[in-house]
C-alpha positions as CSV (number, residue, x, y, z in Angstrom):
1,X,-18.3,63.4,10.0
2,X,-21.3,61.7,11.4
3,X,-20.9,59.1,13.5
4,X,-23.5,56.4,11.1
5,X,-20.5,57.2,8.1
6,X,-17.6,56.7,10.7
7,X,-18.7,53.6,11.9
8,X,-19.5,52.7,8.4
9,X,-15.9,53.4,7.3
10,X,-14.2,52.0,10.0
11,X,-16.4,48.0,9.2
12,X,-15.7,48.9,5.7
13,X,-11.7,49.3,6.6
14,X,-11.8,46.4,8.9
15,X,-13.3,43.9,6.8
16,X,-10.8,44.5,3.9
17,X,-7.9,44.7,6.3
18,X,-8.6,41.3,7.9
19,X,-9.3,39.9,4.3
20,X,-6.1,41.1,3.0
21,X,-4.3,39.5,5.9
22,X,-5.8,36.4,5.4
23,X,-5.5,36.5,2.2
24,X,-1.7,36.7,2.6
25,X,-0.7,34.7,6.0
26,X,-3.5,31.8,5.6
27,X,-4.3,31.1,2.3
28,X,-0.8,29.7,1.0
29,X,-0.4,27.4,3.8
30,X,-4.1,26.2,3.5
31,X,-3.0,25.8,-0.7
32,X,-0.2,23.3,0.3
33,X,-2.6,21.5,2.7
34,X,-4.8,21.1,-0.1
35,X,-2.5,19.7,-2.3
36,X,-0.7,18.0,0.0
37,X,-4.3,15.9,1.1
38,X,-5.5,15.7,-2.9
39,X,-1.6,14.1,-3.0
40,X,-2.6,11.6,-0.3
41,X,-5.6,10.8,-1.9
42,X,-4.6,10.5,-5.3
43,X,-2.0,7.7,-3.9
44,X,-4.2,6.2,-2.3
45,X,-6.6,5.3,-5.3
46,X,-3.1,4.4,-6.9
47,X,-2.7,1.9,-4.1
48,X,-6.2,0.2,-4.3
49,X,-5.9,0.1,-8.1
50,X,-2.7,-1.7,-7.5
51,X,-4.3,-3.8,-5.4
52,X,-7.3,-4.8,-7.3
53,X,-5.2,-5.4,-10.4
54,X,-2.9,-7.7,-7.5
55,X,-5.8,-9.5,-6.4
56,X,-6.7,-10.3,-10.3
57,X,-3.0,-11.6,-11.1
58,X,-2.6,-13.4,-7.6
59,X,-6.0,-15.3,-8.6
60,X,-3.9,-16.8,-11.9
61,X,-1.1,-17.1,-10.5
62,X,-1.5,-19.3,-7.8
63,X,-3.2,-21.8,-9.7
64,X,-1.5,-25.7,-10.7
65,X,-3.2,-26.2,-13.2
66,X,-1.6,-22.8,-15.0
67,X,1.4,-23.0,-14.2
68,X,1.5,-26.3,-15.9
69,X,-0.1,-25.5,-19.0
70,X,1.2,-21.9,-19.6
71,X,4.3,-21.4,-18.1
72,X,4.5,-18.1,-20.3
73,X,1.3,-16.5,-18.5
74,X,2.7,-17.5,-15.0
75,X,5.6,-15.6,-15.8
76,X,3.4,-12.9,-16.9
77,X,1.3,-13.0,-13.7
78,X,4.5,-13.0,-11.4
79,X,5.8,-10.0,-13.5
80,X,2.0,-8.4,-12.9
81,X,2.1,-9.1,-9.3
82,X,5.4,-7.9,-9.0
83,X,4.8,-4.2,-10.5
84,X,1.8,-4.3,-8.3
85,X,3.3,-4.9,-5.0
86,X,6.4,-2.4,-5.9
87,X,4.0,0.5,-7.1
88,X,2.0,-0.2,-3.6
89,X,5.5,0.2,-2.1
90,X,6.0,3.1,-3.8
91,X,3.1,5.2,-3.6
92,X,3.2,4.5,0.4
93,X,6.9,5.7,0.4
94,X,6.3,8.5,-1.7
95,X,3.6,10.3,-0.1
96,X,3.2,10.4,3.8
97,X,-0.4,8.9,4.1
98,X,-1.4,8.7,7.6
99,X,-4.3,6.5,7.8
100,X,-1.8,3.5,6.4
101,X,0.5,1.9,9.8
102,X,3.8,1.1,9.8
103,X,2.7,-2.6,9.5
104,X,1.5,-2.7,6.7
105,X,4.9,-1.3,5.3
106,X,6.5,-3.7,7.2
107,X,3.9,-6.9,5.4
108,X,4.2,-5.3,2.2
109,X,8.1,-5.3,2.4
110,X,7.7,-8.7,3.1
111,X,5.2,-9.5,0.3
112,X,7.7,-7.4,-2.2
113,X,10.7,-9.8,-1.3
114,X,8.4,-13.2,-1.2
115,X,7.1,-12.3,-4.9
116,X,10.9,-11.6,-5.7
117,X,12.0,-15.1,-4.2
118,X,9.0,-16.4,-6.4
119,X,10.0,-14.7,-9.6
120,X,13.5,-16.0,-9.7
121,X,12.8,-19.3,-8.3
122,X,9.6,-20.6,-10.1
123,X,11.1,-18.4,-13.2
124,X,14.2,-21.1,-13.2
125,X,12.5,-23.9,-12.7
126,X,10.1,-23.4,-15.4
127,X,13.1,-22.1,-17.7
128,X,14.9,-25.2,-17.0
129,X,11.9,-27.3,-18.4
130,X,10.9,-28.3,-14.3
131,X,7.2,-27.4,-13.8
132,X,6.5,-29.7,-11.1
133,X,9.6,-27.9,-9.3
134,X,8.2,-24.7,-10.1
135,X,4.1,-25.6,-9.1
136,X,5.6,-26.6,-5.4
137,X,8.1,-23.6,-5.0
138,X,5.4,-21.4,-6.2
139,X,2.5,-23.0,-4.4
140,X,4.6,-23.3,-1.1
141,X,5.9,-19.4,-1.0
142,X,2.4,-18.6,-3.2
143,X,0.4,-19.0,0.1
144,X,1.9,-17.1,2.8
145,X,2.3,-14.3,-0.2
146,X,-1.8,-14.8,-0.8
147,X,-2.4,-14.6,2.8
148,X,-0.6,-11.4,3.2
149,X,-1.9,-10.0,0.5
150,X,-5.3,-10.8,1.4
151,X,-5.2,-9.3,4.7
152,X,-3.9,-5.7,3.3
153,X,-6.0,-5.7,0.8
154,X,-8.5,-6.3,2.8
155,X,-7.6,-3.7,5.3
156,X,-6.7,-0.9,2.7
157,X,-10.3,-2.0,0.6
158,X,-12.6,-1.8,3.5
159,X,-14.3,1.7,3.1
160,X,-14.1,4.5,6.9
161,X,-17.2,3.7,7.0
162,X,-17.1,0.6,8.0
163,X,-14.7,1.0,11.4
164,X,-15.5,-2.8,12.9
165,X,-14.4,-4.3,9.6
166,X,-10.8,-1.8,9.8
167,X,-10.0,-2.7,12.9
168,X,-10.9,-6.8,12.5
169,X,-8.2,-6.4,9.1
170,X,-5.9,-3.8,10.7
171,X,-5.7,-7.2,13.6
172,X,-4.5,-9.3,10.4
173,X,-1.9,-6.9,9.5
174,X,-0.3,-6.8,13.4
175,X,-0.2,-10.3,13.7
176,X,1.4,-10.7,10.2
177,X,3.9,-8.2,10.8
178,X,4.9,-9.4,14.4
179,X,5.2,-12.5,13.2
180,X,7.4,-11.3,10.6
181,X,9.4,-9.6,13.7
182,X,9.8,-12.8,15.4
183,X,10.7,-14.3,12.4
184,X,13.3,-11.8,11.9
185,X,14.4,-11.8,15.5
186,X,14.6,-15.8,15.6
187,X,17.3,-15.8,12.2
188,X,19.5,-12.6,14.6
189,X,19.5,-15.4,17.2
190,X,20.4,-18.5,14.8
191,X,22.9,-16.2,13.3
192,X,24.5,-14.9,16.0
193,X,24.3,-18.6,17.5
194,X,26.6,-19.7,15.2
């Protein structure tokens, strides 16, 4: 056999060797790391949809002047802003996305048990024919729920591109959540206390 046809064969041999094996160790894993990462991303447009459509139904609902007229449509936006935050929560949960931290789980926990406490309290009080009870209990809760939402939205909104704007958001989101720790920390100590 000449040696141009052996060396020939043996590339020929190689080259479908090494793509079998690849073919057959590699090529599953790399299939669930693309799924896994199209997962990630597909719950993370899920999230800023959420978002944009909380941002829309946190603009009504925080509003006196709605709440008075339409008690129906605050009850509506609550509801709205409720699902929101919860399918946030969810899609976070469900899927392991790495570029989201642990505090903004830890704010949108929060958010998710503020917009509760606003559901069943402004709810009630516009139920039991009280809207001026129900503008101040939704007004007073409304704003520390707006200014959470505001700064993950903005955090989970602002494009990769735009690192300076991340990190000045991401800021937001620490000192909301460590204030939430301290909060949580000071009602151990008053509990405890007692």
């Amino acid at each position: 056999m000449p040696a141009a046809l052996q060396s020939a064969l043996i590339a020929a041999l190689t080259a479908a060797l090494v793509t079998y094996a690849l073919e057959y160790a590699a090529k599953p894993t790399l299939e669930v790391r693309k799924a896994r990462i199209l997962e990630q991303h597909q719950a993370m447009r899920n999230i800023q949809s959420a978002l944009k459509q909380l941002v829309m139904a946190r603009r009504v609902m925080f509003l006196p002047e709605v709440i008075k007229s339409s008690p129906q449509k605050t009850s509506e936006s609550l509801a709205a802003c409720r699902s929101a935050v919860q399918q946030i929560h969810y899609e976070i949960t469900r899927v392991r996305i790495e570029s989201i931290p642990a505090e903004v789980q830890q704010v949108l926990a929060r958010v998710t048990g503020e917009i509760d406490m606003l559901c069943s309290v402004g709810l009630e009080a516009i139920d039991a024919g009280r809207p001026s009870d129900a503008i101040a209990r939704i007004l007073a809760i409304g704003h520390e729920v707006d200014d959470s939402l505001t700064a993950v939205a903005d955090y989970l909104l602002t494009p990769r591109t735009k690192p300076f704007g991340r990190i000045k958001h991401r800021r937001k989101v620490r000192a909301l959540a460590k204030s939430q720790q301290e909060l949580l920390a000071a009602d151990d100590d008053c509990t405890q206390g007692e």
